[in-house]
N, C-alpha and C positions, 0 to 999 in steps of 0.2 A: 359582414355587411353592416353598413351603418345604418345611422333614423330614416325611415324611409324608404330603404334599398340603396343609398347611395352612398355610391365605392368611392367618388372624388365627387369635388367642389371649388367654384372658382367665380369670385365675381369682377366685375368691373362699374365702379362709382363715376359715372357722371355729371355735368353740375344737376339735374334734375328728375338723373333715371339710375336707377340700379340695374345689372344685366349679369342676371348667374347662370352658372353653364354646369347644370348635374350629370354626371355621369351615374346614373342607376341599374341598379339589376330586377330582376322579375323574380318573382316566386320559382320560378322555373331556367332562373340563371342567365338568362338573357339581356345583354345588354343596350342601355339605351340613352340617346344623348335627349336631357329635357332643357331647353333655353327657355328662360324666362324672362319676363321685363318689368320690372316694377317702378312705377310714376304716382307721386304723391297725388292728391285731387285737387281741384279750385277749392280755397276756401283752407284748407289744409286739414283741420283734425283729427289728424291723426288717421288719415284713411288712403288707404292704395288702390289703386289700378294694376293690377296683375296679367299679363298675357303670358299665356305657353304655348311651346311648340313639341314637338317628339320627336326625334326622328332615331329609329330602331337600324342597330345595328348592321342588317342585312341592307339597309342602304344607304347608310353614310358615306361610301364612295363617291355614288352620282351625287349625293346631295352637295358634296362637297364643290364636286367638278360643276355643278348646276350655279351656286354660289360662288366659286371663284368665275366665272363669266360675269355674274351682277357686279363685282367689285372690280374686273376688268374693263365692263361698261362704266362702272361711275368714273374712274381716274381717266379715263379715255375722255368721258366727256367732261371733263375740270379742265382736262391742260388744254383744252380746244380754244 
C-alpha cells in the first residue's frame, strides 16, 4: 500500500485545473475511487481550491452507468 492508502494514481493537467483519480484502500482493505480537483485561487500565491469526491467500491458500477448518461447528455446536446 502506498502514502495514504493508495494502490494507483493518475492525474490530468489542464490549462487551469489539476484532476487526480486515487484509487485507495482502507484499513480494512476496501477499495475506493477518490477524484479530486485542484484550481489555483484569484490573486494566485500559491494557494488551491481542492474538491473531492469518494466513491467506494460497492458502487462504482452505477456510479459509472449514472455518469456515462451525464456524458451521453452533454455530446447529445453539443452536436444539436
Amino acid at each position: 500500500m502506498g502514502v495514504r492508502g493508495e494502490v494507483f494514481s493518475t492525474k490530468l493537467s489542464t490549462g487551469d485545473r489539476t484532476y487526480f483519480f486515487n484509487v485507495k484502500e482502507n484499513v480494512y482493505g476496501d477499495m475506493f475511487l477518490n477524484i479530486v480537483e485542484s484550481k489555483g485561487t484569484e490573486g494566485g500565491e500559491g494557494r488551491f481550491i481542492r474538491q473531492s469526491i469518494v466513491v467506494y467500491q460497492e458502487d462504482l458500477g452505477e456510479f459509472i452507468k449514472e455518469f456515462q448518461k451525464s456524458l451521453d447528455f452533454i455530446k447529445q446536446s453539443v452536436s444539436e
